[in-house]
Every structure is written in structure tokens, then in C-alpha cells.
C-alpha positions in Angstrom: 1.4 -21.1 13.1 -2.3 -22.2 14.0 -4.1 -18.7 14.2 -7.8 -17.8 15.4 -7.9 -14.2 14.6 -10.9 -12.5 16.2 -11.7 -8.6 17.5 -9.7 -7.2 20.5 -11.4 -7.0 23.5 -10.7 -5.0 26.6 -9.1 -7.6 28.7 -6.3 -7.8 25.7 -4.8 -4.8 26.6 -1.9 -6.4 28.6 -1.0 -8.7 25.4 -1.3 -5.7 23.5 0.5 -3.7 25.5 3.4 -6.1 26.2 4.1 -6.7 22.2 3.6 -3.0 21.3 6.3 -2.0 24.4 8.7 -5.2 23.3 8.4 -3.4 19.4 8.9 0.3 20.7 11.7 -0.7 23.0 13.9 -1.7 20.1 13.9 1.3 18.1 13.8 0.0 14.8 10.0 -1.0 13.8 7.7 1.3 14.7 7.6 5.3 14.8 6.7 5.5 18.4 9.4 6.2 21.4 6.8 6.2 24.4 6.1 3.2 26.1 2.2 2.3 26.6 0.3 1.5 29.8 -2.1 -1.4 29.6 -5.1 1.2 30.7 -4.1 3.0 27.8 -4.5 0.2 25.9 -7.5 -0.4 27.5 -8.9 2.8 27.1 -7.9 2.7 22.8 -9.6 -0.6 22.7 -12.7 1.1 24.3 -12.8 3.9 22.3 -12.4 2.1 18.7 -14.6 4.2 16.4 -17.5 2.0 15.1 -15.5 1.6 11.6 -12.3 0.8 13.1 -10.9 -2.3 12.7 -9.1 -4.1 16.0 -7.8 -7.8 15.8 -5.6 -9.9 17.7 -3.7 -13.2 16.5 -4.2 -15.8 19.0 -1.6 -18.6 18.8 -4.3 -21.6 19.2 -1.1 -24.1 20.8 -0.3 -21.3 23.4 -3.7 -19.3 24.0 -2.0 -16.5 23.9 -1.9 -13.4 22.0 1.0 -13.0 19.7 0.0 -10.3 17.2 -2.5 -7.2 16.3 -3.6 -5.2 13.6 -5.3 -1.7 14.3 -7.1 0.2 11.3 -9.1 3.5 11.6 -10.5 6.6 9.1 -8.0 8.3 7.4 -9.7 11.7 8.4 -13.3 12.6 11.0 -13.1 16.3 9.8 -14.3 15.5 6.3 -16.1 13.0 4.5 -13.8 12.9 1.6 -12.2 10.6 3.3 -14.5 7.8 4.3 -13.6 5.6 2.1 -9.8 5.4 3.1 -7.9 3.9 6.2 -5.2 3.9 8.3 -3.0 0.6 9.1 -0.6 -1.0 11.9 0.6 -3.7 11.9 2.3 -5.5 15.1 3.5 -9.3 15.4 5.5 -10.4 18.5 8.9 -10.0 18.2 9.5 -13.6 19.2 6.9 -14.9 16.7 8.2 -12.7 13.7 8.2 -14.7 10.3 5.6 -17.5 11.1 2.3 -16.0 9.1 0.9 -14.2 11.8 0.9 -11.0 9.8 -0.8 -12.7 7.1 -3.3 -14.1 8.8 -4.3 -10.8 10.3 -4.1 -9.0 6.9 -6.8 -11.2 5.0 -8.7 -10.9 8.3 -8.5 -7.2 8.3 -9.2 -6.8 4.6 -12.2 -8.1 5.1 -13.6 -6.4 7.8 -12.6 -3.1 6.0 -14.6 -4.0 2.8 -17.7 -4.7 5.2 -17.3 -1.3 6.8 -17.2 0.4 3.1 -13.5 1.0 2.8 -11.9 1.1 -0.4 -8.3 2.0 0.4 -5.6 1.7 3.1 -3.1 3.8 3.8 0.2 3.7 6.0 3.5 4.6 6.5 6.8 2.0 7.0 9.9 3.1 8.3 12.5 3.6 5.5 15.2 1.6 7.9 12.6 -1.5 8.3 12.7 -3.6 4.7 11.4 -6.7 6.2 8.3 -4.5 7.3 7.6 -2.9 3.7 8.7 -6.3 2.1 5.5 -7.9 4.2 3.2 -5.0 3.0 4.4 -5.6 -0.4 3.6 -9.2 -0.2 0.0 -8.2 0.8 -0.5 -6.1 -2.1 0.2 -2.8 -0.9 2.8 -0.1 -3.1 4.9 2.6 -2.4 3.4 6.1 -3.6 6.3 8.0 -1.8 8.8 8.8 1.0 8.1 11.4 3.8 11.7 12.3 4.4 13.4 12.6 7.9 9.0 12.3 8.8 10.2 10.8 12.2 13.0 12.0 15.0 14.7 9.7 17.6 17.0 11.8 20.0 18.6 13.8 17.0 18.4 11.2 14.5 15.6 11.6 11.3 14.1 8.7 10.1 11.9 8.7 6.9 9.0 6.9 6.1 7.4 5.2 3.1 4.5 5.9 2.4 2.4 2.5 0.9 -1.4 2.2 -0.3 -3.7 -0.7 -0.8 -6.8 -0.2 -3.2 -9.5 -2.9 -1.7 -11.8 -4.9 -3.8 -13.6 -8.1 -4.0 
């Protein structure tokens, strides 16, 4: 898929919002269960610390957003952490499997190297293989599992945990 990645602005917060609620609504991809207003959205896109990271994948054929990537600091209550960030990662369920999540990686990659970032760190639900099989792909690895880390109803999910050193 023909991709122009590029930094979120405000007015993406209905895309945003529309793929993250499509992703949360199944259950099975991400480790949130609260659906998101777009002035939520809004308001996160707003606030994005000066290192975060915030792209959107723009499908060039449709002009429409079909994809995201959201990185911040590991930590604000230390330095010891500057150096380390904190990764999602969120394609359209329609558009799953086309490169999109690609694209935004080498796009994110980069941005983190500018804003002195040497690591990135994440989590990947244990019951989503296609999600830690992309992260994989990208160079990440697993350094452990957080078990039953998230709870659905009275279900327990665990989570992997992956890592990414950075370098040029």
C-alpha cells in the first residue's frame, strides 16, 4: 500500500479515534476495554510531550488515515530513563497485512534516534501472535512475560514484554 507517513495533527483525532475504538471493540489486540472519544484524542494529540513520537499512515489512493504509531518516555520522574520509550502500534483492522505497520516503524525509528532514544520498550498481548510476530519482524525480542498483567471481565491475559535497542 502507497503510504505518506507524517506527524498526527489535531484534526486526526476522528481517524484515530475510529481505528483505535474498531481495535478495542474486538477484544483481542490491544490491552484497553474503554472506548475513546475523538476530544480525547484530540486532547492526547495536543498534549504529546516534546519527545514523543505521533504518526499516522495515510493511504495516498484513499486520503485517508489507515494506521498510527504512538511513542513516549518510558518514565518523567527520573532521568534514568531518557533514553528509553514506550511503543503502540495500531493499523486498521480492515487494512491489516498490507505494510502499513512497516512503514510507520522505519518512520518512527527514526524520529526516536533524532529525539536521543536508544531503546523501545512495549508490551504484546500473549493471545495476539500475529502482533509479536510483526514486532519481531522489526527487530524487536522478547525479555519476558508479565503474567495474567491484563483482566477482561474475569479473564487474565498476559503480556510479552519485547525491546528494541536503536542504532544507526
Amino acid at each position: 500500500m502507497q503510504l505518506d507517513i507524517r506527524d498526527a495533527k489535531p484534526d486526526d483525532a476522528g481517524a484515530i479515534a475510529r481505528i483505535l475504538n474498531a481495535i478495542i471493540a474486538a477484544r483481542v489486540y490491544a490491552a484497553f476495554d474503554t472506548l475513546v472519544s475523538i476530544e480525547v484524542e484530540r486532547e492526547y494529540i495536543d498534549g504529546c510531550p516534546t519527545r514523543g513520537v505521533l504518526h499516522v499512515a495515510v493511504s495516498r489512493a484513499e486520503n485517508r488515515i489507515v494506521g498510527f504509531q504512538s511513542m513516549e518516555p518510558f518514565a518523567t520522574y527520573t532521568h534514568a530513563f531518557d533514553h528509553v520509550g514506550v511503543l503502540g502500534t495500531y493499523v486498521d483492522l480492515d487494512c491489516r497485512l498490507q505494510g502499513i505497520a512497516s512503514q510507520l516503524f522505519r518512520a518512527t525509528f527514526e524520529s526516536a534516534l533524532q529525539k536521543g532514544y536508544e531503546k523501545i520498550f512495549t508490551f504484546v498481548r500473549a493471545d495476539n501472535p500475529a502482533a509479536l510476530q510483526t514486532y519481531l519482524r522489526q527487530g524487536f525480542r522478547t525479555v519476558g512475560i508479565a503474567s495474567r498483567q491484563a483482566k477482561f471481565g474475569s479473564e487474565y491475559v498476559d503480556e510479552i514484554i519485547i525491546e528494541r535497542l536503536l542504532t544507526r
